[in-house]
C-alpha positions as CSV (number, residue, x, y, z in Angstrom):
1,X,94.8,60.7,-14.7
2,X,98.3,60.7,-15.9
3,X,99.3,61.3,-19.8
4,X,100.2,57.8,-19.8
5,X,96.7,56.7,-19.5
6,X,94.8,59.2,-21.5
7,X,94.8,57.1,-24.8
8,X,93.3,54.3,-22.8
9,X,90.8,56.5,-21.7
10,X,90.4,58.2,-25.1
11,X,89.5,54.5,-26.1
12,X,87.3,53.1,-22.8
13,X,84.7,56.3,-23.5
14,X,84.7,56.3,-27.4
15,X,84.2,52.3,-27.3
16,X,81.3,53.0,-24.6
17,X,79.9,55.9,-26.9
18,X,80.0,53.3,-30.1
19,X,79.0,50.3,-28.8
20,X,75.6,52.3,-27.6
21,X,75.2,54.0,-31.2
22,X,75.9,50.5,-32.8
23,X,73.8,48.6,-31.2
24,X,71.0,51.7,-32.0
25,X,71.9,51.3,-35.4
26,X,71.3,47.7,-35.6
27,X,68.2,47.8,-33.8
28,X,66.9,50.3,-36.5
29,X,68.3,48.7,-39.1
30,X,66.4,45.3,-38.0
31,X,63.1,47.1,-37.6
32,X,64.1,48.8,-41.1
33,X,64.2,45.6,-42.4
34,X,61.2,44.6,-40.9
35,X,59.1,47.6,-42.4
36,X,60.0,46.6,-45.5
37,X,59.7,43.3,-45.8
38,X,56.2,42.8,-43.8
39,X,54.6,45.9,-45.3
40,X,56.5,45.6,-49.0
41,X,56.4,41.9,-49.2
42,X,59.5,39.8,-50.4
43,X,59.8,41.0,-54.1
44,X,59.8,44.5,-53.4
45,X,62.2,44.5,-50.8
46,X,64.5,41.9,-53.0
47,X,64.6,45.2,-55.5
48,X,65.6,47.5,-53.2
49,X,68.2,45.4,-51.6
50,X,69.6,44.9,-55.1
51,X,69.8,48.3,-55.8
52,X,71.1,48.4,-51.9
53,X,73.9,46.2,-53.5
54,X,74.7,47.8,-56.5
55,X,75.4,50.9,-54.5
56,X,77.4,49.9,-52.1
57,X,79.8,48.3,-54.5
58,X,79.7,51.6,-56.8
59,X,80.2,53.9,-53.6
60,X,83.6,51.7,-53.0
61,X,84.9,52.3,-56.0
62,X,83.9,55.8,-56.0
63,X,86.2,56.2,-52.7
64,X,89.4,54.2,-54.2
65,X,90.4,53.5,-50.5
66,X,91.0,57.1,-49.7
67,X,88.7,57.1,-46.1
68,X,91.3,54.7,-44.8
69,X,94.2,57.8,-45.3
70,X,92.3,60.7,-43.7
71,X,92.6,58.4,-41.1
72,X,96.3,57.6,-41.2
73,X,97.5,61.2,-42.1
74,X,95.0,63.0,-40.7
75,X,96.0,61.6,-37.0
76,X,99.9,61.4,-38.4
77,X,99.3,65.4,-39.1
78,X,97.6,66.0,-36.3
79,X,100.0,65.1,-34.0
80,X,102.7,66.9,-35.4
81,X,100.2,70.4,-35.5
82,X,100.5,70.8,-38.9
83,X,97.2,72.7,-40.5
84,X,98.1,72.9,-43.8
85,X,98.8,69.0,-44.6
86,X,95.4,68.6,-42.5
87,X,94.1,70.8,-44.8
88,X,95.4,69.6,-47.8
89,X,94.7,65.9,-46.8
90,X,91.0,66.9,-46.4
91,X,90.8,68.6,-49.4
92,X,92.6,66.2,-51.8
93,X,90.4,63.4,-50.8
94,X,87.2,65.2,-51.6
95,X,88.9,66.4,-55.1
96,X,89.8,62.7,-56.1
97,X,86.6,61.0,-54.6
98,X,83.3,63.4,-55.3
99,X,84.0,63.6,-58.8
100,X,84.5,60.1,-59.2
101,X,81.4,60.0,-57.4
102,X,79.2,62.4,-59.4
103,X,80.7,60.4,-62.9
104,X,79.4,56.6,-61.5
105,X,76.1,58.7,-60.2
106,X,75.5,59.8,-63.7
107,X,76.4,56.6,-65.1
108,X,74.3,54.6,-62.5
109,X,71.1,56.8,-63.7
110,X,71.6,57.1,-67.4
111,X,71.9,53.4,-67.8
112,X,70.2,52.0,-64.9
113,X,67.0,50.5,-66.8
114,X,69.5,48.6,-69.0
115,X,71.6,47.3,-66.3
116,X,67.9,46.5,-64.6
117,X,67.2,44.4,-67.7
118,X,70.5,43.5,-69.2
119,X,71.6,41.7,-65.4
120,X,69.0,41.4,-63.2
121,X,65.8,40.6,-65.8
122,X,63.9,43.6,-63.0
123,X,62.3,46.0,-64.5
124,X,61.3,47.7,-61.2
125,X,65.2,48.0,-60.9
126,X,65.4,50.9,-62.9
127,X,63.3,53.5,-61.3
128,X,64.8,52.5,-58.0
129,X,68.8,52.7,-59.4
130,X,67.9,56.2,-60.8
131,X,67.1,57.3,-57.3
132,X,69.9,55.6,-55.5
133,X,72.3,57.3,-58.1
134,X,72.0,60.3,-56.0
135,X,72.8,58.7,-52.9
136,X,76.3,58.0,-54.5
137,X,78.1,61.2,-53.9
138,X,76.3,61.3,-50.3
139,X,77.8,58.0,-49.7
140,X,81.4,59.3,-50.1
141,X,80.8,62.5,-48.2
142,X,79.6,60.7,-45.5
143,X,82.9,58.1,-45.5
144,X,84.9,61.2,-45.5
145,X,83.5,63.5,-43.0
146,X,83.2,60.0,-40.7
147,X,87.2,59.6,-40.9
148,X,88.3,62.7,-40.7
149,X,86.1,62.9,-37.5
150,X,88.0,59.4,-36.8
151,X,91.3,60.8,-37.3
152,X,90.3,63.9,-34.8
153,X,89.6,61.2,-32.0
154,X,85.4,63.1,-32.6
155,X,83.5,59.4,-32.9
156,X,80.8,60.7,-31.0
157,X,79.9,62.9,-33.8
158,X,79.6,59.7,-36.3
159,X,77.7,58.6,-34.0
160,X,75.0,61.0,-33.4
161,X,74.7,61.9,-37.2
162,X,75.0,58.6,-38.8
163,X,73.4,56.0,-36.5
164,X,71.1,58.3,-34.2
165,X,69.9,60.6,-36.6
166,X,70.1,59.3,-40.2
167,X,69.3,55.9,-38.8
168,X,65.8,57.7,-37.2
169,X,64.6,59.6,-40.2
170,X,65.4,56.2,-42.4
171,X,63.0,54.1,-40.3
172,X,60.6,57.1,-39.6
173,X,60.1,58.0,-43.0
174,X,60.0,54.8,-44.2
175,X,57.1,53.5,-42.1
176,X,55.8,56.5,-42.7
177,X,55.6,56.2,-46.8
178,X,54.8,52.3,-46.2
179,X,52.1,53.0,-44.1
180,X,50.2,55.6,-46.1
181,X,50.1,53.0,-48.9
182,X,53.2,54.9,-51.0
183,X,55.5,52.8,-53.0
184,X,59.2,51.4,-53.2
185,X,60.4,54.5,-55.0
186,X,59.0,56.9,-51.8
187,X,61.4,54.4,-49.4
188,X,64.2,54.3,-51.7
189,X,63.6,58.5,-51.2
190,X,63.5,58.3,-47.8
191,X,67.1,56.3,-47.6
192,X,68.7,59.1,-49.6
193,X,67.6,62.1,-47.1
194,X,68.7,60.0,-44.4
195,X,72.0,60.1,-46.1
196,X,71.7,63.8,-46.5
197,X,70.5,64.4,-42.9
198,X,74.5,62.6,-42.6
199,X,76.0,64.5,-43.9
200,X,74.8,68.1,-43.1
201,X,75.3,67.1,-39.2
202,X,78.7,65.6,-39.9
203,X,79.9,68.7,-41.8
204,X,78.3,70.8,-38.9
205,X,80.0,68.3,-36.3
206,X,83.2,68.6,-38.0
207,X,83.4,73.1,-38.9
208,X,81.7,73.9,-35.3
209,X,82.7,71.3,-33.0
210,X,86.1,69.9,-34.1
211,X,88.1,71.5,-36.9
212,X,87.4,74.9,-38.6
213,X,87.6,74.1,-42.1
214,X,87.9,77.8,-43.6
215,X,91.9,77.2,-44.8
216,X,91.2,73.9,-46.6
217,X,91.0,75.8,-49.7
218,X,93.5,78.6,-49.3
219,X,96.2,77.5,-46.5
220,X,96.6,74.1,-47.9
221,X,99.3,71.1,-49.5
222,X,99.2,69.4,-52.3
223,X,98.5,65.7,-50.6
224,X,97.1,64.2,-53.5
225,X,100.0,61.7,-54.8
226,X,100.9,60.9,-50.7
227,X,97.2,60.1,-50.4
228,X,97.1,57.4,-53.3
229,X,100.1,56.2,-52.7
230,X,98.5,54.7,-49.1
231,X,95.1,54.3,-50.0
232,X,94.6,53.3,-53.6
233,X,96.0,49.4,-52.5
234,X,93.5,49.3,-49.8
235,X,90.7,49.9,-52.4
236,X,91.1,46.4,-53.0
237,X,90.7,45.2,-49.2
238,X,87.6,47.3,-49.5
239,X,86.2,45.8,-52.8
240,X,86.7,42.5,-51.5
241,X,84.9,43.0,-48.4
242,X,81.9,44.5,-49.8
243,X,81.8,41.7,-52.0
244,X,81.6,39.3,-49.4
245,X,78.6,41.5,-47.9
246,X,76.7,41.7,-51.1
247,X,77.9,39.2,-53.3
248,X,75.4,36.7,-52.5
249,X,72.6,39.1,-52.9
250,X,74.1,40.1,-57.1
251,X,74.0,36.2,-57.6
252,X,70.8,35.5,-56.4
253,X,69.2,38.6,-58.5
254,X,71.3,37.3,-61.6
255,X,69.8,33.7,-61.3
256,X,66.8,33.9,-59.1
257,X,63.7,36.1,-58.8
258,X,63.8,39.2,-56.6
259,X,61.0,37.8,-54.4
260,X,64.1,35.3,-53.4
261,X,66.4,38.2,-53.2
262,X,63.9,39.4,-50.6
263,X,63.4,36.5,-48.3
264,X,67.1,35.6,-47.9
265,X,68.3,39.5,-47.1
266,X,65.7,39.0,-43.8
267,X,68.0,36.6,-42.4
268,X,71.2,37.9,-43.7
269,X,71.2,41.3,-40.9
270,X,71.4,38.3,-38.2
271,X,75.0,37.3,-39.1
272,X,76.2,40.6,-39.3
273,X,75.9,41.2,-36.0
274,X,79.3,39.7,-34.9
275,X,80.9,42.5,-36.6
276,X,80.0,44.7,-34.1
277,X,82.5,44.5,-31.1
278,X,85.6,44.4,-33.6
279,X,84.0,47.8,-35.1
280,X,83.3,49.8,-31.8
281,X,87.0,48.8,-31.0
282,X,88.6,49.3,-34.2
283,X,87.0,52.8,-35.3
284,X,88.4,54.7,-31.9
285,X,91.6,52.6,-31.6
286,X,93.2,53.2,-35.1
287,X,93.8,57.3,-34.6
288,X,95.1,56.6,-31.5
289,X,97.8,54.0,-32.6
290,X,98.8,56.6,-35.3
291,X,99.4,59.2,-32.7
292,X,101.0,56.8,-30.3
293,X,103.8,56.4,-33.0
294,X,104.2,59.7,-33.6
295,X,104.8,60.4,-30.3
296,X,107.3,57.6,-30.0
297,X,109.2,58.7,-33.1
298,X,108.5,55.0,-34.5
């Protein structure tokens, strides 16, 4: 196949890869769902998906848009072969976003039987925000590692360590706790190591497999102030979209009871699911557009 052609290729396999690890992912995530709610009942699971809420909105701003500029200088630096601004684009985004994490993951478990109280009137809250706290910094360094596996054209990496094998030990473990009679604390457990599972396979994908990350901390650049400059606008384009994903469950844990919380996040998975094509094309098309620039000098 001639040069001409390889991006189109690039993007005709990755799609293929994707679309098969998505639709994995959202089969898991249904029979997730499904564990929970039949074996849980409505209440519990409305308590774990606000804490699934609260979470997903702290993780957000714990990332301040950054993911979104591994991918755009990550590919930009790529295609010029320049290691050290690779290097200094990976390691500038973990120094502004893990910290940031680790301070909202403190915050998150200090006060999380007030803001149980204070916001949602659930007491069960508490317990299960203490142990989601962890999954904070996971969160991030799973974003990360997934773009910067983006931005090397990898997918199939994301793939295999986020939907294959973190979705597996989430729905594994969990029917496993649920089914031995253990409570919502032992599934909110299970969630976290699945994150964990993420991210030791990403980090493995990425060092053995892609890009050898030994001169991120010695052979580096200072990308910090380039990397804000892009990403911290888009933080907003993120806040607003997790908002309109998990807005709906915060007001109906702020006015209703959780059991309510419970029964309408069954149904909610459902809509989701024409997100999917857009996603599979958009996560291997962007890196390649970057490239494609640099190669034209645009």
């Amino acid at each position: 196949m001639s040069d001409e052609n390889k991006p189109m290729e690039t993007i005709a396999k990755g799609a293929i890869f994707i679309f098969v690890g998505i639709i994995f992912s959202k089969f898991a995530n249904y029979l997730y769902r499904v564990i929970l709610a039949r074996y849980l009942g409505p209440a519990p699971y409305g308590v774990f998906s606000l804490g699934l809420a609260i979470l997903g909105v702290v993780a957000i701003l714990s990332l301040l848009g950054v993911p979104q500029g591994i991918v755009r200088y990550v590919s930009h630096y790529k295609g010029k072969d320049d290691r050290t601004s690779i290097n200094g684009v990976i390691f500038s985004a973990l120094k502004i976003t893990v910290p940031l994490a680790l301070i909202f993951s403190v915050f998150i478990f200090i006060f999380s039987d007030w803001i149980s109280v204070a916001f949602f009137s659930e007491p069960n809250l508490g317990i299960i925000l203490r142990i989601l706290a962890f999954a904070i910094p996971l969160t991030v360094l799973v974003n990360n590692l997934e773009r910067t596996l983006i931005a090397f054209q990898a997918v199939k990496f994301n793939t295999i360590a986020v939907n294959f094998a973190g979705g597996t030990a989430k729905v594994v473990l969990s029917f496993i706790f649920v089914f031995i009679g253990l409570g919502l604390a032992w599934v909110a457990s299970a969630f976290v190591f699945s994150l964990f599972i993420a991210v030791v396979l990403l980090f493995y994908f990425l060092q053995k497999k892609v890009y050898n990350l030994k001169g991120v901390l010695s052979d580096k650049k200072d990308m910090t102030k380039t990397l804000m400059k892009f990403s911290f606008p888009l933080l907003f384009t993120d806040l607003f979209a997790m908002l309109l994903i998990w807005m709906d469950t915060l007001i109906l844990g702020y006015f209703l009871a959780s059991e309510y919380v419970g029964i309408y996040n069954v149904a909610v998975p459902t809509a989701m699911l024409v997100y999917i094509v857009p996603t599979t094309i958009r996560t291997i098309f962007y890196p390649v557009i970057y490239i494609g620039l640099i190669i034209l000098e645009i």
